[in-house]
PADRENGU-81064 format. One record per residue (C-alpha): x, y, z; residue number from 0. Coordinates in nm, 3 decimals, always signed. Layout:
residues N
x, y, z, i
X, Y, Z, NUM
...
***
This chain:
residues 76
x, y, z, i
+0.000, +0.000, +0.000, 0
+0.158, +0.373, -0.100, 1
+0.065, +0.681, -0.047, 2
+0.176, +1.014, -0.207, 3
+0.081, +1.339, -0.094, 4
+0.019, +1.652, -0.389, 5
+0.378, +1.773, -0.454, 6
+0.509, +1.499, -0.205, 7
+0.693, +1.150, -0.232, 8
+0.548, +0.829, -0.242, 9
+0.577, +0.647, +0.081, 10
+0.491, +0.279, +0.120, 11
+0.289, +0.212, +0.401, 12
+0.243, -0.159, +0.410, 13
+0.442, -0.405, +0.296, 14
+0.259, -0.667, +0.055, 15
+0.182, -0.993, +0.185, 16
+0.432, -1.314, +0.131, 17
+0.151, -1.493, -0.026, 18
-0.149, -1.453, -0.256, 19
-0.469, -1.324, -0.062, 20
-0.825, -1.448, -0.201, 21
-1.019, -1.132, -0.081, 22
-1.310, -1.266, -0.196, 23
-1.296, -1.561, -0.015, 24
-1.179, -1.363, +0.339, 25
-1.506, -1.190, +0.241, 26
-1.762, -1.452, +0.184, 27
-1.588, -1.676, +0.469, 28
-1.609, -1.345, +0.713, 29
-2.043, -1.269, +0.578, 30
-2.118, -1.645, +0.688, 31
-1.912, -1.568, +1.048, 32
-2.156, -1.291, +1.067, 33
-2.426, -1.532, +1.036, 34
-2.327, -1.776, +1.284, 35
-2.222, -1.512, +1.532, 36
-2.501, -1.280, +1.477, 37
-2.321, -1.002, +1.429, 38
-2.328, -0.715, +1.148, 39
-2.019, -0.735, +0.912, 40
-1.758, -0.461, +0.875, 41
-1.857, -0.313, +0.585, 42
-2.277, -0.260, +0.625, 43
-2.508, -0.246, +0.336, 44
-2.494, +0.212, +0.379, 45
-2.089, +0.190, +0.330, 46
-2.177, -0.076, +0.045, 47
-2.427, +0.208, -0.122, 48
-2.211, +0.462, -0.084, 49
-1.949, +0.338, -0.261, 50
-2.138, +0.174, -0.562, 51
-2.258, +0.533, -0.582, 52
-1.897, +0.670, -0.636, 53
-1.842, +0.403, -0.907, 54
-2.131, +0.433, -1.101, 55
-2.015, +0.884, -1.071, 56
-1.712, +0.745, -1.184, 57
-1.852, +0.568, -1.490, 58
-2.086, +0.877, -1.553, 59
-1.806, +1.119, -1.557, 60
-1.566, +0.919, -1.783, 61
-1.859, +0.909, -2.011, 62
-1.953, +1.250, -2.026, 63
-1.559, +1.351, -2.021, 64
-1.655, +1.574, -1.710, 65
-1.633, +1.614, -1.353, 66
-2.019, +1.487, -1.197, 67
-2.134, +1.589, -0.847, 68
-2.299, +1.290, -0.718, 69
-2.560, +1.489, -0.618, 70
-2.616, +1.542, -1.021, 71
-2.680, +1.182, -1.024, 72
-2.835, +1.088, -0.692, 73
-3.014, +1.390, -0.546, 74
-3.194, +1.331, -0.183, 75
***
């Protein structure tokens, strides 16, 4: 993981792993330890919306060549 500040230098701030990591496994075995437990994963279903929301602004603003507010797209 690196990091870089405007006008600054890059500056690692975690090493990568020694082996492969299946995030998607970690994630699936971590929702059905949820389950069992009874307790609410990390990331909840609002963090989950939020960020699908700054994709899909993402997609919208590389396909109109222009920065969107996400307000443009989602108003309240």
């Amino acid at each position: 993981l690196f990091h870089r500040p405007r006008g600054g230098e890059t500056v690692r701030l975690v090493d990568p792993p020694e082996e492969a990591v299946e995030t998607i496994q970690l994630a699936v075995a971590d929702f059905v330890a949820c389950l069992r437990e009874g307790r609410r994963p990390i990331n909840t279903e609002t963090e989950g919306i939020e960020v699908l929301k700054v994709i899909l602004g993402a997609y919208a603003s590389a396909d109109q060549g222009r920065i969107i507010s996400l307000a443009e797209i989602f108003p309240d």
